[in-house]
C-alpha positions in Angstrom: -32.4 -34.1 -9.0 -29.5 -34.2 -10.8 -26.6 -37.1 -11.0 -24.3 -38.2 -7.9 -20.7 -37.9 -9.1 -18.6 -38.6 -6.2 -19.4 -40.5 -3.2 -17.5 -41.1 0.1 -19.1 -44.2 1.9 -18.1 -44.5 6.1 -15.2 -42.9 5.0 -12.4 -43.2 8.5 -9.0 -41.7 8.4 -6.6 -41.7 11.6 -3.9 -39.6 12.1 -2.0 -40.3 15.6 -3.9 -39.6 18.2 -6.3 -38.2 16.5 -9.5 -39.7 14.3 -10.0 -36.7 11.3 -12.7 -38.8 9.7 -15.4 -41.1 11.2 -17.5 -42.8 9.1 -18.4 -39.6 7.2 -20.8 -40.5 4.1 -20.6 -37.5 1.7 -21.8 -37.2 -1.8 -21.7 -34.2 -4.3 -23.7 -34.2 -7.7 -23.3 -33.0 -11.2 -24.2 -29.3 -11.9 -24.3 -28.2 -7.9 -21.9 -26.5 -6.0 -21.7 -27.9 -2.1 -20.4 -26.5 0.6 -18.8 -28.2 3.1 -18.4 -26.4 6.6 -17.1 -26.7 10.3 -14.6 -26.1 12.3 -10.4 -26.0 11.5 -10.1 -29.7 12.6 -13.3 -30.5 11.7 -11.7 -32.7 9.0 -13.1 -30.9 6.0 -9.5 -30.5 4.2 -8.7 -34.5 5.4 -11.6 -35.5 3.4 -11.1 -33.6 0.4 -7.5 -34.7 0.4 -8.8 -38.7 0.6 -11.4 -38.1 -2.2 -8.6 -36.2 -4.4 -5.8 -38.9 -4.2 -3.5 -37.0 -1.3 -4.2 -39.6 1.8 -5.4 -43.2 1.7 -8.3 -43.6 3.5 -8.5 -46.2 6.6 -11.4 -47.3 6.2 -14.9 -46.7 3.7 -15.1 -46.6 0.0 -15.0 -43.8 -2.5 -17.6 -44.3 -5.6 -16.9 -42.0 -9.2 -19.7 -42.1 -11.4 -21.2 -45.1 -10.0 -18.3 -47.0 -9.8 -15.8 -48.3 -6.8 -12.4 -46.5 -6.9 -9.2 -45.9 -5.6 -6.7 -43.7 -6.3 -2.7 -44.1 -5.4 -2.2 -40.4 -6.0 -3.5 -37.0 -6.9 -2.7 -37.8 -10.6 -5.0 -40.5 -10.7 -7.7 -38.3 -9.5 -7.2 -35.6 -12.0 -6.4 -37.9 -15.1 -10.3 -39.6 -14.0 -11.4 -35.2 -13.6 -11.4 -35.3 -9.8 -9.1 -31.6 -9.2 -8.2 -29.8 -5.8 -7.5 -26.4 -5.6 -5.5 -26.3 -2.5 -6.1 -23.6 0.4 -2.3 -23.2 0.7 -0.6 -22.7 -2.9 1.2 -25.4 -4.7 3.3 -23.8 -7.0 6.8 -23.7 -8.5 7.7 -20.0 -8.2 10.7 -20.7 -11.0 8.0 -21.8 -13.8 5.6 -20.0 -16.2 2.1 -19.7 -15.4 1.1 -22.2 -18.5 4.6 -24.5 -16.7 2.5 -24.8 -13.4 -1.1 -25.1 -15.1 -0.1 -28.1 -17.2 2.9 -29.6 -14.2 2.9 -32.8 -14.3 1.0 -33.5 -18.1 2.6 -30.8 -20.4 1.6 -31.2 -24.0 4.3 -33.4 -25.6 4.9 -35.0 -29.4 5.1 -38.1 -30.3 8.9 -38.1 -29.8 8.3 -36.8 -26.3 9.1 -32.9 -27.1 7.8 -30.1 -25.7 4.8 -28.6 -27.7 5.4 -25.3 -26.0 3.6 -23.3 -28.2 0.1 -25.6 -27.9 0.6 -25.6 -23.9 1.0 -21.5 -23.7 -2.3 -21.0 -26.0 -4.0 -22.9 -23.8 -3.3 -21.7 -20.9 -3.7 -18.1 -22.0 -7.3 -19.5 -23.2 -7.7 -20.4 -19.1 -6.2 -17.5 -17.6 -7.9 -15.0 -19.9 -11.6 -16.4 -18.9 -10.3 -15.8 -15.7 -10.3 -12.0 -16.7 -6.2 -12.2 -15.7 -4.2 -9.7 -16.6 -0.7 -11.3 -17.5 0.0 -14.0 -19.6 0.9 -17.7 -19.8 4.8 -16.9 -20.1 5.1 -14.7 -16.3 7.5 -16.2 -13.9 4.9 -17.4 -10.8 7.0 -16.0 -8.3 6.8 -12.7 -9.4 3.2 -12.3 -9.4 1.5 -11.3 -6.3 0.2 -14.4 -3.6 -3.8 -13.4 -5.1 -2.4 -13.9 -8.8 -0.3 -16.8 -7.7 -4.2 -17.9 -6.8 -5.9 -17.0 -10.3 -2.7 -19.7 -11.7 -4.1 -22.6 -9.4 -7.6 -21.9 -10.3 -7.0 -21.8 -14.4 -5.8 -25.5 -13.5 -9.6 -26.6 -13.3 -10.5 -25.2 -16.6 -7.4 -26.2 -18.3 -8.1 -29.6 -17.5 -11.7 -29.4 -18.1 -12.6 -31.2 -14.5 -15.4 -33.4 -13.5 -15.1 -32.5 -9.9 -13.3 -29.3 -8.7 -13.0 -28.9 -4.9 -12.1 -25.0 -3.9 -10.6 -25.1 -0.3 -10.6 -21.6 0.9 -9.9 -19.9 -2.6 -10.8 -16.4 -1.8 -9.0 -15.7 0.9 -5.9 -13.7 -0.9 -8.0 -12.4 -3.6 -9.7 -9.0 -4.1 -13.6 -8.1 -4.2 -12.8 -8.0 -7.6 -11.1 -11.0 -8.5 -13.3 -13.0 -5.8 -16.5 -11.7 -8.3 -14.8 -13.6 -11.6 -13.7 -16.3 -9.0 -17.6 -16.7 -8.8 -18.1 -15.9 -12.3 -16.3 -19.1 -13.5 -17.7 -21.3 -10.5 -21.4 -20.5 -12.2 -19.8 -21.5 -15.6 -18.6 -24.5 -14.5 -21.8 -25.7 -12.8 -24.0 -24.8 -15.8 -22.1 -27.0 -18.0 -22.5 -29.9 -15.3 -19.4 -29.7 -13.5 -19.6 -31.1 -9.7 -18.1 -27.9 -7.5 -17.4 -28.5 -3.4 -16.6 -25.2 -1.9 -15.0 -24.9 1.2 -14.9 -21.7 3.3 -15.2 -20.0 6.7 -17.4 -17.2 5.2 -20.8 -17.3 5.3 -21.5 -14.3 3.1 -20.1 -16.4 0.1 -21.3 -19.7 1.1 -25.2 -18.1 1.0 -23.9 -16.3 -2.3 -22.5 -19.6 -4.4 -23.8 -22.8 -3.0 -26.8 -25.0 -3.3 -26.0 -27.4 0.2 -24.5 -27.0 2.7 -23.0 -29.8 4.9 -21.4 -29.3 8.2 -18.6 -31.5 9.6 -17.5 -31.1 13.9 -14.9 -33.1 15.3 -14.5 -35.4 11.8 -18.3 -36.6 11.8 -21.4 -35.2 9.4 -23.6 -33.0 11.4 -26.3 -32.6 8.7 -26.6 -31.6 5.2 -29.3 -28.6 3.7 -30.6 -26.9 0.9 -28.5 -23.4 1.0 -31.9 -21.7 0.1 -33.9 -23.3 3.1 -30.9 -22.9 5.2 -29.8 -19.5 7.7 -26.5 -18.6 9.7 -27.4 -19.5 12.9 -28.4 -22.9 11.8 -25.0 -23.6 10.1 -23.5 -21.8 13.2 -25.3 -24.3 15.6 -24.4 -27.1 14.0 -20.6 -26.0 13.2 -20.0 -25.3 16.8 -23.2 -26.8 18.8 -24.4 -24.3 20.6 -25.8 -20.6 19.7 -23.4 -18.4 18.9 -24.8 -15.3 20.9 -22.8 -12.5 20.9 -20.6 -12.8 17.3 -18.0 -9.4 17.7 -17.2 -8.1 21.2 -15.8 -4.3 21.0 -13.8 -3.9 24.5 -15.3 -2.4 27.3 -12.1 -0.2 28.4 -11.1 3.1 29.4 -9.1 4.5 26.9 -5.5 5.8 28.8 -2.5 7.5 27.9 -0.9 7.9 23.9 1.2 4.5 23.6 1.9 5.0 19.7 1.8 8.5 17.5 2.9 8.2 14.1 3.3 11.2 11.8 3.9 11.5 8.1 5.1 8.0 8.3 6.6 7.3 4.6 7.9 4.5 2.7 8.4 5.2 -0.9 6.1 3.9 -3.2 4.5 1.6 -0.8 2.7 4.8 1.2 3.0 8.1 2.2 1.8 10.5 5.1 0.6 8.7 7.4 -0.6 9.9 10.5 -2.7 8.7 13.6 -2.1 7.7 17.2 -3.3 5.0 19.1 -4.1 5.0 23.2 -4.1 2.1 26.0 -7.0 0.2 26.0 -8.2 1.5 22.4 -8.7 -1.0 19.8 -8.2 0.9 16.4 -9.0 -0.5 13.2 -7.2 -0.3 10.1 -9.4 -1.4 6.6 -8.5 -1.1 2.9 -8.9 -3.2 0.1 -5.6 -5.5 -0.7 -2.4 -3.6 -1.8 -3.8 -0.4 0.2 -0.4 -0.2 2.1 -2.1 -1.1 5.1 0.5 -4.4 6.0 3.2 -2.5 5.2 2.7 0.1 7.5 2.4 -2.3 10.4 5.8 -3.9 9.3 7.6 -0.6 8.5 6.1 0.6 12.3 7.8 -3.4 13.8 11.4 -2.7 11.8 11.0 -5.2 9.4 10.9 -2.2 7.0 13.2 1.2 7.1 10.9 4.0 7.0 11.4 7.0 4.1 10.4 10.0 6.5 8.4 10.8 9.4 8.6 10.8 12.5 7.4 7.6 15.2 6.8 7.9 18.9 6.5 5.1 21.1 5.8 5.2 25.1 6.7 8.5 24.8 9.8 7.7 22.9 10.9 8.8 19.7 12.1 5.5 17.7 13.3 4.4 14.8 13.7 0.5 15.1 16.1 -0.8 12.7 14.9 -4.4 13.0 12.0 -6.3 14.9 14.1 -7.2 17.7 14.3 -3.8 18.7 10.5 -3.5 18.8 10.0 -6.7 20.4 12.4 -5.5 23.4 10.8 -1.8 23.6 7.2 -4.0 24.1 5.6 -3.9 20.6 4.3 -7.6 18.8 3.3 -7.8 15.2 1.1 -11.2 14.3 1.7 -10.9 10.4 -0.5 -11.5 7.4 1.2 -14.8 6.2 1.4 -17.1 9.4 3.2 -19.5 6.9 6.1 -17.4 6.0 6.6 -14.6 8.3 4.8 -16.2 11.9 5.7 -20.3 12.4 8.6 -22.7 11.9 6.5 -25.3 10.4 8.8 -28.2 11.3 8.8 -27.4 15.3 6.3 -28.1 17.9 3.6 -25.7 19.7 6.2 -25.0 22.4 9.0 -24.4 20.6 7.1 -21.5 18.3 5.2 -20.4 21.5 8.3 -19.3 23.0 11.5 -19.0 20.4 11.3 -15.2 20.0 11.6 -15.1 23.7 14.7 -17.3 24.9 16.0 -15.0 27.1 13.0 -15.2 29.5 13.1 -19.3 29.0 16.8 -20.4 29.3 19.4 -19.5 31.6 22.8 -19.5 30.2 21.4 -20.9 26.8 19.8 -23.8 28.3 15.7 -23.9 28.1 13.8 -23.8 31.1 11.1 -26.8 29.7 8.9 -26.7 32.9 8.2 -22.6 32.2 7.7 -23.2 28.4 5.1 -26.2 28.9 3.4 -23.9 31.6 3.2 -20.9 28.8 2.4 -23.4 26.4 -0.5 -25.1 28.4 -1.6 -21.8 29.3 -2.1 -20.6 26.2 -3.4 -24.0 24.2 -5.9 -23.9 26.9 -6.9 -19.7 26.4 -7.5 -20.1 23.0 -8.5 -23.1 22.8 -5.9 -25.1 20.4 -6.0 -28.4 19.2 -3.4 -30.1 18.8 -2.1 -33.7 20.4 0.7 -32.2 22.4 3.6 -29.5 23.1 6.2 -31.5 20.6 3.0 -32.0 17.2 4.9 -29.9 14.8 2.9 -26.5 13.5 2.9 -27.3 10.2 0.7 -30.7 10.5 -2.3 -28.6 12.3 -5.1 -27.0 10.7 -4.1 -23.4 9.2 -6.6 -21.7 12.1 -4.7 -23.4 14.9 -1.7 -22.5 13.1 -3.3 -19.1 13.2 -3.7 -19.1 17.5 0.2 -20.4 17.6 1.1 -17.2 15.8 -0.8 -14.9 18.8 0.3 -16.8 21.8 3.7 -16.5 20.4 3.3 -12.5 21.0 0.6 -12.5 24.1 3.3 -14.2 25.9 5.9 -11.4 25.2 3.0 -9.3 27.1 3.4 -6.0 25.2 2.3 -2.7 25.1 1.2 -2.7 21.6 -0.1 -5.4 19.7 -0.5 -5.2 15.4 -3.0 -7.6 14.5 -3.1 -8.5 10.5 -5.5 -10.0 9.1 -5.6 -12.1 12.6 -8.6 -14.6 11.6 -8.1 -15.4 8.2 -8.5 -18.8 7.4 -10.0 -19.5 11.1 -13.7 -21.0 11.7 -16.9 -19.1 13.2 -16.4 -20.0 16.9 -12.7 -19.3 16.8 -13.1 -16.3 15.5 -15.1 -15.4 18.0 -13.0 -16.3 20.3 -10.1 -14.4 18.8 -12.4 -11.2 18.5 -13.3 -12.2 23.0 -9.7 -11.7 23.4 -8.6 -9.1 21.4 -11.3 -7.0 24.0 -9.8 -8.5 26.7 -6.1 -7.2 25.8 -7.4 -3.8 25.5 -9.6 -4.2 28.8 -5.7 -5.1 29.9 -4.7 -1.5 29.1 -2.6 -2.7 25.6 -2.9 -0.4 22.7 -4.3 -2.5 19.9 -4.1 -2.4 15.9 -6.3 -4.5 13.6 -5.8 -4.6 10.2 -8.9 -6.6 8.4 -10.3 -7.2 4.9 -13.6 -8.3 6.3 -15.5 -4.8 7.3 -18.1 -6.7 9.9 -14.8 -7.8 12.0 -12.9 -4.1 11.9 -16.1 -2.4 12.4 -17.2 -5.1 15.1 -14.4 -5.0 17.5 -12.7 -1.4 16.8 -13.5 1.9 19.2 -11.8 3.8 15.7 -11.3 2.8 12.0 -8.4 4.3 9.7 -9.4 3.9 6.1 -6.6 3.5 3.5 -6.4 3.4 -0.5 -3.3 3.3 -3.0 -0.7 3.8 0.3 -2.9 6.9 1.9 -4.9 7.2 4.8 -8.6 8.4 3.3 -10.8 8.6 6.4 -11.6 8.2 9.9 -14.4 6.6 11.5 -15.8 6.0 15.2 -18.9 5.4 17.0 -22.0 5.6 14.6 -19.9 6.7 11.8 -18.2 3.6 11.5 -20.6 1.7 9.1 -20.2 -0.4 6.0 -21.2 1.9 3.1 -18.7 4.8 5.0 -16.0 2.4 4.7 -17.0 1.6 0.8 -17.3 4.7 -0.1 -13.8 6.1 1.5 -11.4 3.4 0.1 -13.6 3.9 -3.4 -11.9 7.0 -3.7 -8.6 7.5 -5.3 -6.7 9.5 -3.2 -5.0 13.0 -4.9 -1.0 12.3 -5.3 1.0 14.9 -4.0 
């Protein structure tokens, strides 16, 4: 067996109203990669932030390599080799890659001078075993979000870590770049490097760990070997009960044409794109990342001005110049980044739930609190959000409850057509399907619904149809026993011929 590195001890942290941690006990060992599982509020990111200097603990003891410590900060930890590779990204989009790998402890003289030169040929020595494909001297905010990723993971081999805990770091990176993701987490455990993983997706956490232990409602629930281990166990103990029925696909008459789009064009994002979609039809939309398949959605809401073709909605030709005019002809959008495009982090579950619709919840510019607490009860209650209260601001909840802010914002509106992105990334098992039990529902309602996915078992789970698209193209078209996984590998594997 090999050495315990890190230990949390009856570890307790209380946030008001709420107890993240209680008396967890929690140890990872040298050369291992653990998992650690559960629920969004389970208090998996809380614990990781105590153990990496972030929060001070309330109560228990944290031991590194056998002895007692404590640290004041998240320097601390990573000058002793404790690093946390954060779920949301912690960059300064004005630096260079090798400026944000070293933040905080570049490479100086003895006079206190830059050594510029050593701190850029390491961190091209990081990002190349990384298999990156731009150097130490980019500008971070003009890489893409998944290459802003790659930066914050060269941090753990540039600092040559101890302990490295990933919290959710594949969810903005391709298949591709998720493979050398893995690549490097093998390195780093073969040369004895302690490796917690955190992540909603089973299919990795069987792929890369060694244990597994669950967390629900800030205690342990149990901790197993990976190999002696199965999905329904970890399901069980995540959510405790049986998760029967994983994916519902709605049970709903399909009705009239609510959306036709035809050679829909943006230059060079996408081109010719044409489909339609009908009441109560869920249709799926799949592609690997930078497919074109977001911006489509957002050039269909207004947030983008379309190139050519032609858009009919409710048998209406339209051409909305901005998302207010969608929003007031009956079409939602719930966007990719919940962060930056779907919440006001600094205001409160009500105030999000119902700020793109004041007009229904003021009368002459004055809010009607009674109807936004009974929309926001309603809703907290449907999809089962945590959170202490109407007024706990967004931005202090767990990203999947973030996640359900961002769709009751839009159910509320009650559309006609409702563009899911990505709608449960970053959210645990039983919320998901939860998410997956309503987005049936709404089309059991009569809504037309969109759902744009990177994970093939959810679009092919809950869709009646599946659009395929590759390099801004629409490559197939799937339903019924056509839509399987290898149809949908095989179509988005093909490059598509340019006009």
């Amino acid at each position: 067996m090999n050495k315990v590195v890190l230990t949390a001890e009856s570890m307790t942290k209380k946030f008001p109203g709420v107890i993240a941690l209680n008396e967890v006990s929690f140890e990872i060992r040298a050369g291992e990669v653990h998992a650690l599982m559960g629920e969004n509020g389970a208090g998996k990111s809380t614990l990781m932030k105590v153990l990496s200097g972030i929060y001070n603990p309330d109560g228990g003891a944290i031991y590194y390599q056998g002895e007692r410590v404590t640290f004041a900060s998240p320097k601390e930890a990573r000058d002793r080799g404790i690093l946390l590779v954060h779920q949301e990204l912690s960059l300064s989009p004005e630096l260079t890659a090798a400026e944000n790998i070293y933040l905080g402890a570049w490479p100086t003289n003895r006079f206190g001078v830059l050594q510029k030169r050593k701190m850029n040929e390491q961190a091209k020595a990081a990002l190349d075993s990384l298999g990156c494909d731009f150097g130490p001297e980019v500008r971070v905010g003009s890489l893409s979000i998944a290459k802003q990723q790659m930066v914050e993971i060269a941090r753990t081999l540039a600092f040559n870590a101890t302990v490295v805990i990933f919290d959710e770091p594949t969810g903005t990176l391709t298949v591709t770049e998720k493979n050398q993701l893995f690549q490097v987490i093998r390195s780093l455990r073969e040369r004895g490097v302690a490796i917690v993983y955190i992540s909603h997706k089973m299919d990795e956490i069987f792929e890369i760990t060694d244990r597994i232990t669950v967390l629900r409602d800030g205690e342990v629930q149990g901790t197993v070997d990976t190999q002696d281990s199965s999905i329904g166990e970890i399901t069980k103990k995540m959510i405790g009960r049986d998760l029967d029925q994983y994916f519902h696909r709605a049970q709903s008459t399909v009705g009239r044409e609510v959306l036709k789009v035809s050679q829909l064009k943006k230059a060079g994002l996408f081109e010719d794109i044409s489909f339609s979609v009908r009441a109560g039809e869920v249709v799926g939309i799949y592609g690997l990342i930078g497919a074109g398949r977001s911006e489509v959605a957002e050039t269909l809401f207004g947030a983008r001005q379309r190139s050519a073709g032609v858009v009919v909605f409710e048998g209406e030709e339209v051409a909305f110049s901005s998302p207010r005019e969608a929003i007031e002809k009956g079409m939602a959008l719930v966007p990719e980044d919940r962060k930056a495009q779907g919440l006001i982090l600094g205001l409160g579950g009500r105030h999000n739930t119902t700020l793109p619709h004041l007009d229904r919840f003021s009368k002459l510019g004055i809010p009607n609190v009674k109807q936004e607490l009974a929309v926001f009860n309603e809703y907290k209650e449907k999809l089962e959000i945590k959170t202490t209260g109407p007024e706990q601001l967004v931005g202090d909840l767990s990203g999947g409850n973030q996640q359900k802010f961002v769709l009751a914002k839009w159910l509320c509106a009650d559309p006609k057509l409702i563009i899911l992105d990505e709608p449960t990334r970053g959210i645990d098992v039983g919320s998901k399907s939860a998410i997956h039990q309503y987005i049936a529902e709404l089309a059991e309602r009569g809504l037309a619904v969109i759902v744009i996915s990177s994970e093939m078992p959810e679009v092919i789970g809950v869709s009646h149809r599946i659009l395929t698209m590759a390099s801004g193209r629409l490559v197939g078209e799937f339903s019924g026993a056509e839509m399987t996984e290898q149809n949908l590998i095989t179509a988005v594997s093909v490059l598509p011929k340019a006009s």
